[in-house]
GUKEKOL-463211 format. One line per 5 residues: number of its first residue (from 1); their letters; for each residue x, y negated, z of C-alpha. Coordinates in Angstrom, 3 decimals. Each point is the difference from the previous one (the first is absolute). Layout:
N
NUM = a = X:Y:Z; ...
***
This chain:
463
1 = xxxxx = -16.767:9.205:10.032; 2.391:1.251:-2.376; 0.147:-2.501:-2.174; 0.229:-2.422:3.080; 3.105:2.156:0.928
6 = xxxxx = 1.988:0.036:-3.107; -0.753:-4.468:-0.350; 1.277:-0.348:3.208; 2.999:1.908:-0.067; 0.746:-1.014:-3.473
11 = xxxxx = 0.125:-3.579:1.309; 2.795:0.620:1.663; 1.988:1.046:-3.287; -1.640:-2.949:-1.834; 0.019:-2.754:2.709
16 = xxxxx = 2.355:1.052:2.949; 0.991:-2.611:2.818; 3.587:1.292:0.822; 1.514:2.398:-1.897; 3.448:2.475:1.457
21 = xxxxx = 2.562:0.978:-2.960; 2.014:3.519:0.969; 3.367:-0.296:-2.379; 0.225:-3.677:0.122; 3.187:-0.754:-1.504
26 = xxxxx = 2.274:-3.488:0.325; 0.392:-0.800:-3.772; -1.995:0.590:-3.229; 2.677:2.644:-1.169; -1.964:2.353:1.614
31 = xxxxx = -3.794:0.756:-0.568; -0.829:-0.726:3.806; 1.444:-3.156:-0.161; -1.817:-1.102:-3.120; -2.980:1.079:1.226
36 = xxxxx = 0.326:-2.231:3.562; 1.077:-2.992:-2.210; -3.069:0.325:-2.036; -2.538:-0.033:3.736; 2.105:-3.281:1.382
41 = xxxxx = -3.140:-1.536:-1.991; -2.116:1.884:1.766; -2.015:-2.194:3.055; -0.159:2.641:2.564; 2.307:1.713:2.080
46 = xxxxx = 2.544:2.389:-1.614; 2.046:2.424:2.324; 3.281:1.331:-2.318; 1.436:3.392:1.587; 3.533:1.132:-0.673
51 = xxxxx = 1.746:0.727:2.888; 3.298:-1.755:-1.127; -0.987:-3.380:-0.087; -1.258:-2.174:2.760; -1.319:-2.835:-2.579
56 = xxxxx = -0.652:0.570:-3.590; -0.834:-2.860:-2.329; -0.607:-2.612:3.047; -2.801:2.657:1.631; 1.180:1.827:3.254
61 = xxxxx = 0.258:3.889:-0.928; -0.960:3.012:2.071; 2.030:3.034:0.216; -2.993:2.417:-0.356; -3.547:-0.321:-0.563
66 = xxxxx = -0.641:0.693:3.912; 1.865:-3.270:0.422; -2.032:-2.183:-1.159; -2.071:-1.763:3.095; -3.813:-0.181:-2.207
71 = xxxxx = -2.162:2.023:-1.578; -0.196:-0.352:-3.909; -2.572:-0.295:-2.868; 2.512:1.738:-2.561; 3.326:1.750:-0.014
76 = xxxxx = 2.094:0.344:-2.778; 2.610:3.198:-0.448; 3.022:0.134:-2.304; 1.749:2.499:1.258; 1.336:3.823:-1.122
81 = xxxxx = -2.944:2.029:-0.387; 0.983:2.658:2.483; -0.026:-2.618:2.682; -3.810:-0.959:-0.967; -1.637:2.621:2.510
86 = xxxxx = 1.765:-1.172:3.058; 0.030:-3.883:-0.835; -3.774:0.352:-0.440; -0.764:1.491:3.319; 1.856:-3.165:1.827
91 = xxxxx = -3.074:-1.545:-1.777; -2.602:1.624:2.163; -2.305:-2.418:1.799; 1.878:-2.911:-1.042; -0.409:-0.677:-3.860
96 = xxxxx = -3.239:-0.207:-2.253; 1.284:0.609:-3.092; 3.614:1.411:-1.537; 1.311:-0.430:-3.622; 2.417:2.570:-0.794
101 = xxxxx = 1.745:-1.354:-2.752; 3.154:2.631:0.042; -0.466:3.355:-3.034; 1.787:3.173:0.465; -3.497:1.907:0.783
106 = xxxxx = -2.487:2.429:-2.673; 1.231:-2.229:-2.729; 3.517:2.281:0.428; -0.997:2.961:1.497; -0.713:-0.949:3.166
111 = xxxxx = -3.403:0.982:0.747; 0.552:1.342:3.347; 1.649:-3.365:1.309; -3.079:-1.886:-1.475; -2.295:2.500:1.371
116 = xxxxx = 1.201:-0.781:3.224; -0.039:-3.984:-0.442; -3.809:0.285:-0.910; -0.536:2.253:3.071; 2.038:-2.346:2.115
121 = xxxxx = -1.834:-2.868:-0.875; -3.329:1.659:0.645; 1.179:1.136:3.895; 1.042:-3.498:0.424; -3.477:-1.460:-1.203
126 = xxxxx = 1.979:-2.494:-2.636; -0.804:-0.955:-3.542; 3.108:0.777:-2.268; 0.662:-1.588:-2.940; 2.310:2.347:-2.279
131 = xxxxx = 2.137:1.365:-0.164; 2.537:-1.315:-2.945; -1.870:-3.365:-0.867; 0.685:-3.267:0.183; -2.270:-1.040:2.583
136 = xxxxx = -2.074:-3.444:-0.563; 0.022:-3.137:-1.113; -2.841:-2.980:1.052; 0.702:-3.267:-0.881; -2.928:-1.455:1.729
141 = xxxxx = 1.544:1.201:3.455; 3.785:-0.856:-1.502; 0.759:4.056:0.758; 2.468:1.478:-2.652; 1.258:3.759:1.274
146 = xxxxx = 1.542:0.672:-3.427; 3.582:0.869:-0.342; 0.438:-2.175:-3.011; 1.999:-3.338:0.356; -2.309:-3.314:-1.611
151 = xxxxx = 2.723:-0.264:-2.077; -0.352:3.092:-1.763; -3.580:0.405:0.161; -1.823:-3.420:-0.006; -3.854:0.736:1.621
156 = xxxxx = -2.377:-1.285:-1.661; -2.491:-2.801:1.317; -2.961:0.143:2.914; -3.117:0.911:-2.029; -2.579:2.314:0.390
161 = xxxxx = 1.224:3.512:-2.077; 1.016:2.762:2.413; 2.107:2.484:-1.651; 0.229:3.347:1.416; 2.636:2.443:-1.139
166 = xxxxx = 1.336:3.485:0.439; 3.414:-0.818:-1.003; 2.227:-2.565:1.168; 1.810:0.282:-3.033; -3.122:-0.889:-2.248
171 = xxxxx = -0.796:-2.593:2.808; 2.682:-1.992:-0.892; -0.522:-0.106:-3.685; -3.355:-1.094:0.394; 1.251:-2.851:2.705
176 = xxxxx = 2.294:-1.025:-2.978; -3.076:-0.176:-2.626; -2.619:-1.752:2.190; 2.532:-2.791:0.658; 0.823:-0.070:-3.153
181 = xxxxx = -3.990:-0.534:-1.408; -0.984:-2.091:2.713; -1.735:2.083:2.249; -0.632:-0.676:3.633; -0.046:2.703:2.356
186 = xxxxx = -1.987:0.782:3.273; 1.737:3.249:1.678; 2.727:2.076:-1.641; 1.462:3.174:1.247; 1.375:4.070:-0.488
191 = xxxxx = -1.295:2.712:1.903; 2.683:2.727:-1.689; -0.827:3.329:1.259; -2.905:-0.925:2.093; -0.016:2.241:2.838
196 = xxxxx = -2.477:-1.609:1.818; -0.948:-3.619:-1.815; -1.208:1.115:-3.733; -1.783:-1.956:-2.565; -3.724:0.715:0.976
201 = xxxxx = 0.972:-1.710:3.599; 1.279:-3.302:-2.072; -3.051:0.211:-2.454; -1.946:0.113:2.972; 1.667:-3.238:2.145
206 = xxxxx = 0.477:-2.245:-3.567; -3.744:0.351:-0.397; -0.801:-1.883:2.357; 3.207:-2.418:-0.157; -0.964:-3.519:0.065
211 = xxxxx = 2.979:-0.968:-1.673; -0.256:2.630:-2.744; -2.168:-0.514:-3.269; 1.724:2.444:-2.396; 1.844:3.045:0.954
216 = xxxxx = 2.470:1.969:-1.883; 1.414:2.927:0.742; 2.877:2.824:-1.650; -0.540:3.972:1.010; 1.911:3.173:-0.720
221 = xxxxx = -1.760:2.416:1.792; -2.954:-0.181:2.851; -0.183:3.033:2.745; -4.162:-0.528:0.547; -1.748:-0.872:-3.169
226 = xxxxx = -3.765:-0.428:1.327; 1.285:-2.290:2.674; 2.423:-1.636:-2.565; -3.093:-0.296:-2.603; -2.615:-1.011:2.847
231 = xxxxx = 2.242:-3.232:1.042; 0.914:-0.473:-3.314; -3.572:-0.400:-0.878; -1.251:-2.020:2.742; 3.053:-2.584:-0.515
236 = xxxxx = -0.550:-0.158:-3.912; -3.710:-0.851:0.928; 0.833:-3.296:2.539; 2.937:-1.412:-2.363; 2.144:0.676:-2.921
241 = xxxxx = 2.164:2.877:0.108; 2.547:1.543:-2.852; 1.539:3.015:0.095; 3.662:1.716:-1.886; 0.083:3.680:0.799
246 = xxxxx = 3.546:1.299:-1.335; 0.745:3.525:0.288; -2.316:0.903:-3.550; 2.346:2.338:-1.865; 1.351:3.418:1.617
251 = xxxxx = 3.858:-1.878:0.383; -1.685:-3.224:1.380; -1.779:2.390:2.610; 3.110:1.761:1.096; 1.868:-3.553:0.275
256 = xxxxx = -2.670:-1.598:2.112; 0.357:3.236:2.355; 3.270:-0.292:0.087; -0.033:-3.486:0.814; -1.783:-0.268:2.859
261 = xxxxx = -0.854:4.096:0.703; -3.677:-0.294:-0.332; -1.842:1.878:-3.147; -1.626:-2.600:-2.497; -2.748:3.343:-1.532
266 = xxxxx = -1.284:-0.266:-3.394; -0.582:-3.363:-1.601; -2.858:1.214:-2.227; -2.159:0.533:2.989; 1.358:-2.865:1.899
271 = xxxxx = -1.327:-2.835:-2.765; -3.055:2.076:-0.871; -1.114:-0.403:3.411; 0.985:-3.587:0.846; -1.660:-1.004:-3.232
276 = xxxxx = -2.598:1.163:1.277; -0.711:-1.577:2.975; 0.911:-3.296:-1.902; 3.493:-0.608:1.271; 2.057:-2.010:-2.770
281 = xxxxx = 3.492:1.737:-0.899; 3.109:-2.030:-1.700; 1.488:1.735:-2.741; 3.204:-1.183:0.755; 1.899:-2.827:2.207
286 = xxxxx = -0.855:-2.827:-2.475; -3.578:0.412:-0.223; 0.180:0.488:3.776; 1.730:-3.263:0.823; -1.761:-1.768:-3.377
291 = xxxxx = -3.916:1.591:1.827; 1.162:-1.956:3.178; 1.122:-3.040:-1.307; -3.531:-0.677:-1.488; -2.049:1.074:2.420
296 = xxxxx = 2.077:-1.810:3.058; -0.471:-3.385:-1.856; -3.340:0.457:-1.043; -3.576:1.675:1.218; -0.745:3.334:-1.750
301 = xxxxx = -3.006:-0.455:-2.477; -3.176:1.115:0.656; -1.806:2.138:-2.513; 0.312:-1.750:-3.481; -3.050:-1.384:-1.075
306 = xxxxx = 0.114:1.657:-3.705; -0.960:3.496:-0.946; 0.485:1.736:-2.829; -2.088:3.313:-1.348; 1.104:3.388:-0.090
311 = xxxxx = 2.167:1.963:2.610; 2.150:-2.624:1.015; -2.666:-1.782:2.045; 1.479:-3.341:1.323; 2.787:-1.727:-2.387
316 = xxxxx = 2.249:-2.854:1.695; 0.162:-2.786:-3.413; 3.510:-1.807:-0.380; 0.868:-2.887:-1.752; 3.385:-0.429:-0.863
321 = xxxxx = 1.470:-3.670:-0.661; 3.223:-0.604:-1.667; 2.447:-2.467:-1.403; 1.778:3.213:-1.722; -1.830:2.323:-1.900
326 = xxxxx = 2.288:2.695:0.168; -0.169:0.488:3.556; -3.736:-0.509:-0.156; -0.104:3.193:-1.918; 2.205:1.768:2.469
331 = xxxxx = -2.332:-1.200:2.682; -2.988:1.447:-2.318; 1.663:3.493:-0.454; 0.458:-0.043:4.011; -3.422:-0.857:0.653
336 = xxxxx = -1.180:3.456:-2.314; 2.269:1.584:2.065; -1.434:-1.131:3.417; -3.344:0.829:-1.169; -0.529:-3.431:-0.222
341 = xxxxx = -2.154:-1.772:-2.959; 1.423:-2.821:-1.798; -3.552:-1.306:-1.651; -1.038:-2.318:-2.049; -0.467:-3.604:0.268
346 = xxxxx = -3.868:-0.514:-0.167; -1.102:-1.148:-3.452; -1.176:-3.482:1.311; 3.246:-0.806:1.687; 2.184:1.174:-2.189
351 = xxxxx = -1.581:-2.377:-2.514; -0.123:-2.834:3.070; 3.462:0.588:0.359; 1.323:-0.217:-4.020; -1.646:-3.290:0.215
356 = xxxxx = 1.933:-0.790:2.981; 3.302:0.862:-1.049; 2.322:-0.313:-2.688; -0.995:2.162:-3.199; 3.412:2.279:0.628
361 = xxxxx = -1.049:0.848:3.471; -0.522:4.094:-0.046; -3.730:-0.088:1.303; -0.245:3.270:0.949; 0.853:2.485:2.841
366 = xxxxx = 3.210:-0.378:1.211; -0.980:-3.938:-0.833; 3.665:-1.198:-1.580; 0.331:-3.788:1.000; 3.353:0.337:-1.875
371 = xxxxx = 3.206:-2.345:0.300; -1.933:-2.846:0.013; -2.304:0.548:2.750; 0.133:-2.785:3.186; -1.318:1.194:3.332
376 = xxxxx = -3.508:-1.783:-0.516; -0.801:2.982:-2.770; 0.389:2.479:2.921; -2.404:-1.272:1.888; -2.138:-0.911:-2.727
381 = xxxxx = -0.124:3.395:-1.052; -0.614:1.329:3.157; -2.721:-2.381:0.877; -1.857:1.013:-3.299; 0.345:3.592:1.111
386 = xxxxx = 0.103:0.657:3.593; -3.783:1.405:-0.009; 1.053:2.389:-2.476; 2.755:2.175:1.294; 0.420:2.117:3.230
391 = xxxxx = 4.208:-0.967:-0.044; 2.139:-2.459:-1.891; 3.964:0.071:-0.451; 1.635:-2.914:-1.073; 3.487:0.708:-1.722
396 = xxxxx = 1.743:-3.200:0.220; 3.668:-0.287:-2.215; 1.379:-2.975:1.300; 2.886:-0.589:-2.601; -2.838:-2.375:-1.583
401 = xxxxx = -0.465:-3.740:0.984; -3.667:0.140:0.105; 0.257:2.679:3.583; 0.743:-2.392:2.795; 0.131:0.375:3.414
406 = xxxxx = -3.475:-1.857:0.110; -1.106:3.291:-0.725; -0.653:1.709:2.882; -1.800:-2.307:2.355; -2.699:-0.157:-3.133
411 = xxxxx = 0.077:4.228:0.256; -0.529:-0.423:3.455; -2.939:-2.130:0.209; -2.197:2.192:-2.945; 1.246:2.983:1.995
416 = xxxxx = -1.152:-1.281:2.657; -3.150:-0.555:-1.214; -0.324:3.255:-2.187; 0.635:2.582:3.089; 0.853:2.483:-2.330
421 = xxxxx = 3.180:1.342:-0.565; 2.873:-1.782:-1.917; 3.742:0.491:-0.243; 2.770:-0.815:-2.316; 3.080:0.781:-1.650
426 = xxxxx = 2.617:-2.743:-0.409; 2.679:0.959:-2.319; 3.563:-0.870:0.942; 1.121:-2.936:-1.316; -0.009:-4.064:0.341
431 = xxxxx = -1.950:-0.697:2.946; -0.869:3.322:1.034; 1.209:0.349:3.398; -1.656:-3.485:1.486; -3.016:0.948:-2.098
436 = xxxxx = 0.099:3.322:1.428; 0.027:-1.256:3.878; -2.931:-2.640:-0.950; -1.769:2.976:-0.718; 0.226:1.778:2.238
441 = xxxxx = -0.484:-2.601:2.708; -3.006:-0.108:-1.516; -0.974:3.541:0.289; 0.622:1.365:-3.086; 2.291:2.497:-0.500
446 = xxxxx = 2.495:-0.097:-2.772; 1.545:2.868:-1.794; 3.228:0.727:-2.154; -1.572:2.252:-2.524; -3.913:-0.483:-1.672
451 = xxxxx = -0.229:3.750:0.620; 1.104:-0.486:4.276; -2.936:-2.945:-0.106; -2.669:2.334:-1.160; 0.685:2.776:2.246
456 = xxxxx = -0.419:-2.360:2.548; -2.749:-1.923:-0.903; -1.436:4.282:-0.553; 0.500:-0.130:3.756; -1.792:-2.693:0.847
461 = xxx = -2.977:1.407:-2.265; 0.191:3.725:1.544; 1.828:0.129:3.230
***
């Protein structure tokens, strides 16, 4: 019943039909008013409050919250923290959800204020979202609460990655980078200092989120870590899920404490236990956003079909195809790295394949096509191959004539056929950009550096 509870009022943060604003504002110079410009997209109802104005931006505006003539999915508050308490009892009986965007709670001192927001929202029976986040943003329902104009923050695409973040601040960054690689989003949102809304209750609602196949998420701290690790778990087990924990050195856990006033504990313990419930951790915000760029545009693997004796049980193969050998090898020192084995060619294929080619070909593993390679040897290559590897990575330079764009619909279709993983890196230069998009139209993802493309295509193999 639970569980049934925290959906359904969760779907009223995720998929509200009429939303109220307290601290609308008439222009974007304030954060109010960028916020209400940013829900005129939205297709429901939306309520601003500010007792000044009788219209803002074209909507008719209510002087209080007890103004407004209709009950309302979500409410959204952006006003001085000491006002919070009040503002949210004017909510009683007539709202299903709040977002309370405004700070100036634990993260500054103010514990007793917060203390009294959490116990506020529990005598009114409300889900609270918050304090001191940025609230939501779902581009399937056109609903963007952020306080960010487009123009400074472009969102990235509908898709199916839900990213789920402690700070707003980190939130934004990671908006920035998944536009930037490509990557399509399902649900995005803060929940700051969480005094009722935490992580576990998101976990719990994405993992059974139609529209979600990956989820990502950034912490600092977590108040109960048997609930955090049980949702954790159970979400990891139905879909794809990443994790960045910051907050691992003694100064990092005093920062994330004083950032949003909740203690982050030690690390050590932290990713010994997660590990070992099988919950996949980031190192860092590139191998975060480079993890969910592979595994939004393609399926994970199953268990690779190689094994290799000793302690390390299973082995996932890669074979590495260049046009440069230089950045084969950095691919190749990656792959050690990733735990990753860059094998051999089989004995009768590598012999095949010197008869195949020309005699300056490298035939070995990375397989250098060199500057004279033409988007047939790709394929050739790969058909030669494909029953012999677990993962291939083709590193494409394009500054040669022989790379065209014909390239990637001929990728697409042995992919295609294949079903195991495959991604690229496409150096920058010559046709790079449209050869980039074809690719990725196609479903494979493209990277800037041969050591970004194996860490993702390491995702795709362990995730």
């Amino acid at each position: 019943m639970k569980l049934m509870n925290n959906r359904m009022s969760l779907d009223y943060l995720f998929n509200p039909k009429s939303i109220a604003l307290i601290g609308a504002a008439h222009s974007e110079e304030k954060l109010g008013g960028v916020i209400l410009k940013n829900l005129l997209a939205f297709k429901g109802k939306v309520y601003p409050v500010n007792p000044k104005y009788s219209e803002l931006m074209g909507l008719k505006a209510y002087p209080s919250f007890y103004d407004i003539p209709d009950a309302v999915d979500l409410s959204i508050i952006i006003r001085p923290a000491p006002e919070i308490p009040e503002i949210l009892r004017e909510h009683k009986g007539k709202a299903k959800c709040i977002i309370i965007v405004s700070s100036g709670f634990a993260e500054v001192g103010e514990t007793e204020l917060q203390e009294e927001v959490k116990n506020t929202g529990k005598e009114i029976g409300i889900r609270i979202l918050g304090p001191n986040c940025m609230g939501i943003y779902n581009p399937h329902r056109r609903l963007d609460t952020f306080f960010l104009p487009h123009e400074r923050l472009k969102r990235p695409k509908k898709g199916n990655v839900a990213v789920v973040s402690q700070s707003g601040a980190i939130l934004s960054c990671l908006i920035g980078a998944m536009r930037s690689s490509n990557i399509g989003v399902s649900k995005v949102l803060t929940y700051g200092n969480a005094v009722d809304i935490n992580e576990s209750d998101l976990y719990e609602y994405l993992a059974d989120d139609k529209y979600t196949d990956v989820v990502v998420s950034y912490i600092e701290s977590v108040v109960d870590g048997r609930r955090f690790i049980e949702k954790a778990k159970r979400l990891s087990g139905k879909k794809p899920f990443v994790l960045l924990k910051s907050g691992k050195s003694q100064s990092g856990q005093s920062a994330a404490f004083s950032h949003t006033g909740r203690l982050a504990g030690r690390y050590e313990v932290f990713s010994s236990i997660i590990k070992q419930f099988g919950i996949k951790e980031a190192d860092d915000m590139d191998e975060l956003i480079d993890s969910a760029k592979a595994i939004s545009f393609q399926k994970k693997s199953p268990h690779p079909s190689f094994t290799k004796g000793g302690a390390g049980g299973i082995s996932d193969r890669i074979l590495i195809i260049t046009n440069g050998g230089g950045s084969g090898v950095l691919a190749a020192d990656e792959c050690m790295r990733q735990g990753l084995e860059v094998t051999e060619l089989p004995e009768d294929k590598k012999e095949r394949l010197k008869k195949i080619f020309p005699h300056f070909y490298g035939i070995n593993n990375p397989l250098d096509l060199t500057a004279q390679v033409n988007d047939a040897d790709y394929i050739t290559a790969l058909n030669e191959l494909k029953d012999d590897f677990d993962g291939f990575l083709i590193i494409a330079l394009p500054n040669v004539l022989g790379i065209t764009e014909g390239l990637a619909p001929l990728l697409k279709k042995i992919k295609d056929e294949v079903k195991k993983p495959l991604i690229a890196h496409i150096a920058e230069s010559g046709i790079s950009k449209r050869l980039t998009s074809l690719f990725e139209k196609a479903k494979i993802p493209v990277y800037p550096s041969p050591e970004r493309a194996v860490r993702g295509l390491k995702a795709l193999l362990s995730v």
